[in-house]
Every structure is written in C-alpha cells, then in structure tokens.
N, C-alpha and C positions, 0 to 999 in steps of 0.2 A: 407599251411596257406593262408588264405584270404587276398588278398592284401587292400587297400585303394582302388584305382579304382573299383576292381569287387564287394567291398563289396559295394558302396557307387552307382554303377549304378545299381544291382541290387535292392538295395533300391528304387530307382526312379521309377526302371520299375515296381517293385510290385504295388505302390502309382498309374503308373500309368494306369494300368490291374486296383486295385480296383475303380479306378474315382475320385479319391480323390484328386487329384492335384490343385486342388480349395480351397483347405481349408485355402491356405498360402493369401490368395488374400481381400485385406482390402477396395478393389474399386467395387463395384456394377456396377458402369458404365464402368469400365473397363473391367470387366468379362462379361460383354452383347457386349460390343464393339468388345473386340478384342480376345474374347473364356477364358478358363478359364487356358490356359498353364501361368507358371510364364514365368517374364518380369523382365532380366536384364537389365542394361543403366550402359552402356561404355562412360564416357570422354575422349574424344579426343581416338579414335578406330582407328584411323591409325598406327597401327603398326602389321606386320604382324605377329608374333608369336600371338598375340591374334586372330587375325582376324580367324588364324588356327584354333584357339579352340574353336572361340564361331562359325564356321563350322560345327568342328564336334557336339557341343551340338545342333544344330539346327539340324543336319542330323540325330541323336539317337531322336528326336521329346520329348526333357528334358526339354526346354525353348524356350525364344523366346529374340531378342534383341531390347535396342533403343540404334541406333549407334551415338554417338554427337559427331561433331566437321565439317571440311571442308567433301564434301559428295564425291567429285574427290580425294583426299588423300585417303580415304578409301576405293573406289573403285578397289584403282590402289595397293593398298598393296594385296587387294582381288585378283588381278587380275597376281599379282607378284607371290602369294601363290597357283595359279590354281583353287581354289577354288571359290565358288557362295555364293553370301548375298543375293541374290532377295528375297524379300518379309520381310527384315529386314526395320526397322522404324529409318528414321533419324531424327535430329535434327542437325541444322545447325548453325555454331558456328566456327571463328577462333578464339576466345580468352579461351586460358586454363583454367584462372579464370571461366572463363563463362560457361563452358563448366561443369567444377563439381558444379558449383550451380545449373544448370538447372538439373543435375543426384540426387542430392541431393534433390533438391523442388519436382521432379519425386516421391522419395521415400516418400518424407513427404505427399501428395497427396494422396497414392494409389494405383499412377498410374504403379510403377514399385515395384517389390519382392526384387530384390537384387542391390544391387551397387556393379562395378567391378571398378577396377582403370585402367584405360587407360594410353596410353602413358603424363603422367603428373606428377607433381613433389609430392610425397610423402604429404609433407607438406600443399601442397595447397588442396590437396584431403580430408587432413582427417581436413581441416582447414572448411571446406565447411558442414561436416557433423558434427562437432562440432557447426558451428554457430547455435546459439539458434530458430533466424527466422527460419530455416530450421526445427526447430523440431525433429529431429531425436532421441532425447535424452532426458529423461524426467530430469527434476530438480534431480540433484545429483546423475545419474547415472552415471557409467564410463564404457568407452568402453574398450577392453582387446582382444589381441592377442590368438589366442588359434590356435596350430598345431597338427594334427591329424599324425601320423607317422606310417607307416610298415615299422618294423625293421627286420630286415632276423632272428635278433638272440633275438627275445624276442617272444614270444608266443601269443602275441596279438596286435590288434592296443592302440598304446598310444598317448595318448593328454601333451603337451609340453604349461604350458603358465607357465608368457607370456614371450615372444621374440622379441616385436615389437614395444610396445607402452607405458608402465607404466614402468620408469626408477627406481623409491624406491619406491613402495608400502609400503604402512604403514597398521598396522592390521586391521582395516575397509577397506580398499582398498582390501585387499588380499582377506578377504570376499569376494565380489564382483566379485573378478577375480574367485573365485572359483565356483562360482552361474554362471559365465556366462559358463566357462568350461564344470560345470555339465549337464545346456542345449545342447550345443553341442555334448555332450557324450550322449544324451538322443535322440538325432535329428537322430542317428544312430546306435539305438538301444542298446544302453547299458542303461541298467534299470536301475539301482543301481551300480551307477560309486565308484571305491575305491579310494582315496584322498589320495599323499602322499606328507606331506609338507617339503620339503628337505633344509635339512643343512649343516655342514659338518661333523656333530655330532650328535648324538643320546641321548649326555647327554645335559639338559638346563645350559647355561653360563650367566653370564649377560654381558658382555662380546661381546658375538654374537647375535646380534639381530634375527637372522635367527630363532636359537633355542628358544629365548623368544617365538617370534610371533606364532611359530608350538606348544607349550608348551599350550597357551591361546586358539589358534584354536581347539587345543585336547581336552583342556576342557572344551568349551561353546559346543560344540560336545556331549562330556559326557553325558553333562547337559540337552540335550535337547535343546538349545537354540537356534539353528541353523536350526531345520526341517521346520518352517514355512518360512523359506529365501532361502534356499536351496531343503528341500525333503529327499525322502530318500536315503542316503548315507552312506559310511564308510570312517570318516577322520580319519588319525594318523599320527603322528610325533612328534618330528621333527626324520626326517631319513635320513641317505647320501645315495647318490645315488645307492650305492650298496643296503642297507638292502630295498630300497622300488621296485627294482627290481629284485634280487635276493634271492630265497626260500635257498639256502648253504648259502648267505651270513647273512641272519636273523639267521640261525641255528646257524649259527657261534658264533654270537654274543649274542646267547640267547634270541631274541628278538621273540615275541610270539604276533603275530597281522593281521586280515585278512587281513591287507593290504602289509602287508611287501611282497614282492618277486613279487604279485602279485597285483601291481596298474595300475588302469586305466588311473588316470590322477597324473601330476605333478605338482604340484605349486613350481615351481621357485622362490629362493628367491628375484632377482631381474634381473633387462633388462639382465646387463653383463654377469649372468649367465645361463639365457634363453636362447640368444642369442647364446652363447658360442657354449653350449647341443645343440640346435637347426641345427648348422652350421655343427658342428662335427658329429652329427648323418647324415645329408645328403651326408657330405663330403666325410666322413670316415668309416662310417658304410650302406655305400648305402640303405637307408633311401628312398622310396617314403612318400611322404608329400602330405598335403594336409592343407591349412591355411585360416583361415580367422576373422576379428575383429568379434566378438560378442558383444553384451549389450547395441548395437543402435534397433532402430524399426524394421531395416530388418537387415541380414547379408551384411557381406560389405566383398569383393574380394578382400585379397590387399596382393598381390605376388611382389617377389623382380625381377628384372630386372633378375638377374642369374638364378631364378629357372627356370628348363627345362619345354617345353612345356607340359608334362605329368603333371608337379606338378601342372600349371595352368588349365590343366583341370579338374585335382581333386578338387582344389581348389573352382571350379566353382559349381562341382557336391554337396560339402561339406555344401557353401551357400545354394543349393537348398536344401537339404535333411534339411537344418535348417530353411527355410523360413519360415514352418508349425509351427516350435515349439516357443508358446508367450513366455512372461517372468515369467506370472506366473505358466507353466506348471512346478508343483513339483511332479506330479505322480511315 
C-alpha cells in the first residue's frame, strides 16, 4: 500500500517535473523576486524537531521558508540538529504575538503559500489567522481540521475531520467541513471523494443529532443540492463507523451504498469524537498522519507538539500538495 509520505512526495515531484509549481502562487512580485517554489513562514522556528523538517523539505527542493522570530535561537536549534538553513528568509521578532501576525499578513499579501505553526501557543496562532485585518478568511467562511491517515489495515488513505477546531458543528457548519475535506482529498488526487457521515447508528433518531444531520446531508445530496458547493461526490449516512468502513460490516447489516466499507473521508460528528478516532488511530493502530486546517486562503500546518517528526513532514508536504487547489475548484 501507498503510504501518506510516498504518495504525497511523489505528487510534488510530478508538479514538479511538469513546471507547475507556480500555479499555487497569488504574488507576481514574488514569483519574479524570489522564483516560483512555494513559500512557507514558520512563527517562532526555534524549535528543533521543526527546524529538521523544514531541512529536509528544503533539501527534497519542495519549498522554501521565511523563518520568524529571534534569528540566533534558530540558528542554534539548526545547529543543535546538525543540520543547514542558509539561504532560508528571516524575519526578526521576539514577541509570539508578533511573530503570527507577520506569518499571517505574509499569507494575506501573497507573499507566502502556506502557514506552519511554530513553536507557539495554539491559540494565539489560529487567533492571528482568524483576525479579520489579516484577511485569511472570507466573510463566513470556517476553517476545519482535516487529517489525511495510512492505516496498515484499511486499503486506502482516509481523511479524518475534524479533530482540531470545530467543537459542535451544526448542519451548515458540517457542510463546510465537508467542502473543505473534499479539496483536500482532491489536492491529492482523489477525484471523486466517498462521504461517510458517521453516527452511532444507521437508523435516524431524533434523539441523536448525529443521525438527524447525516439524514438531511443525505438528502440535499439526493437532491442535487450540494454539487455547486461541493462537486462531484458520494455522501451517505448516517453510518457507525464500522458499516462506512467495512464491505462484511455493510453486508451484515444489509446496508447497500457505494460508500459503505469504502469511504474516502469521514465527517465526524463532533471535536470529542474526531479527536478520539483521530488519537486512537495514531496511537493504536500505528496510523501515519498527515494534517492540516483548510478553508483559510492558504493551508495552514498545524501539528500537535506529540506528533512525530514524520507526521510533521507529511504534514508540511500535505499543505503543499493543497496550496494549488482554490476554493472553488469542484471539478
């Protein structure tokens, strides 16, 4: 099976054999200035497990960086790691705040493809690419969690949202998580992503909201109602986790749906249960990952302090593979 890493650097390398690696790039002046490889911007880059990975992405010639924060802290993690930045782009900054608003204004500019989260607090990161002045985010859009996974024991890579950032979605919201998903499942070549909107149940309750909301997603679906927001797709639900993963376990239960056993992506009902999945596939089922928020202007990096250095450079590779793809790409 294909991992997440090879599938997702081979992606890059093809992009960039055909030249194309400029397509993700919204700055003219940037693309004359500084060539046309994407440009991520690290707040606050002193920490060495990053500094490793945006090495090796530099040394595979996948991107480029701007490093913010103090330029001897970052040096000296670089230099802790054995590892070389030269010819990396600082921006010079001790304060954390300050640090994601300049990565942030970077983005809204042009001037950078992706935002990575550096050593800095969660909160103040995605505080920065929320703020409105920054622009990251058009009027009523929301951003959403979306993790890419090879599982040893599922047959393909599957998409996990969200896990990170939308505590109750409510059914307009879940839209949205599901649109932003579908880009990223498309950023890496999945054409026509399968949608399973999971419950703990297959029959509707009113009761459990989980199974209302998959009930109404199924059927503005049906209806047609959904391809000009989303494209072309296959939702169904609501399904427990077994019948949207398992082809014995749909048989079981008689359930008869191209997406049952075999979906691409999962819409979680909510954080607690994202999260859950999320932890227990990495934890338990040795899971490489690969994650990143979507349904801002660019992709945004934002890895938990635990994930291993491999999940962070997937992570990184995952952004890039989505920087090309806009929001209205429904093809």
């Amino acid at each position: 099976m294909t991992t997440v890493r090879v599938r997702l650097e081979k992606l890059l390398e093809e992009r960039i054999d055909r030249g194309d690696t400029d397509k993700s790039i919204r700055s003219p002046q940037r693309a004359t200035a500084r060539g046309s490889r994407c440009m991520v911007a690290v707040p606050m880059a002193n920490d060495e497990e990053i500094i490793r990975c945006v090495a090796e992405v530099r040394e595979k010639g996948f991107a480029e960086f701007v490093l913010i924060g103090n330029r001897a802290a970052i040096k000296r993690s670089a230099d802790t790691c054995g590892v070389s930045i030269d010819g990396a782009h600082f921006l010079p900054t001790d304060e954390e705040a300050t640090a994601c608003n300049l990565a942030a204004h970077l983005a809204a500019e042009g001037e950078v493809d992706i935002l990575m989260k550096g050593r800095v607090q969660t909160a103040g990161f995605i505080r920065a690419v929320l703020d409105q002045g920054n622009r990251l985010l058009d009027e009523g859009q929301l951003i959403s969690h979306v993790a890419v996974l090879d599982i040893p024991a599922y047959h393909k890579l599957l998409l996990v949202t969200d896990a990170a950032i939308n505590v109750e979605p409510n059914l307009e919201q879940k839209l949205t998580i599901i649109s932003n998903a579908v880009r990223t499942a498309r950023s890496i070549g999945v054409r026509r992503p399968k949608v399973a909107c999971i419950a703990p149940s297959e029959k509707t309750s009113p009761h459990i909201q989980s199974t209302v909301d998959a009930a109404e997603i199924r059927r503005l679906f049906a209806a047609g109602r959904l391809r000009d927001r989303i494209g072309d797709v296959e939702i169904d639900g609501p399904f427990g986790l077994d019948v949207a993963i398992s082809y014995e376990a749909a048989l079981i239960k008689e359930i008869e749906s191209p997406v049952a056993g075999d979906a691409d992506i999962l819409l979680m009902p909510n954080l607690d249960s994202g999260n859950a999945l999320y932890k227990s596939l990495t934890h338990f089922a040795d899971a490489h990952v690969a994650g990143i928020v979507a349904g801002a202007h660019v992709p945004i990096v934002l890895t938990s302090r635990s994930d291993s250095e491999r999940n962070k450079y997937c992570a990184v590779l995952l952004g890039l593979a989505g920087a090309g793809v806009c929001q209205s790409d429904h093809t």
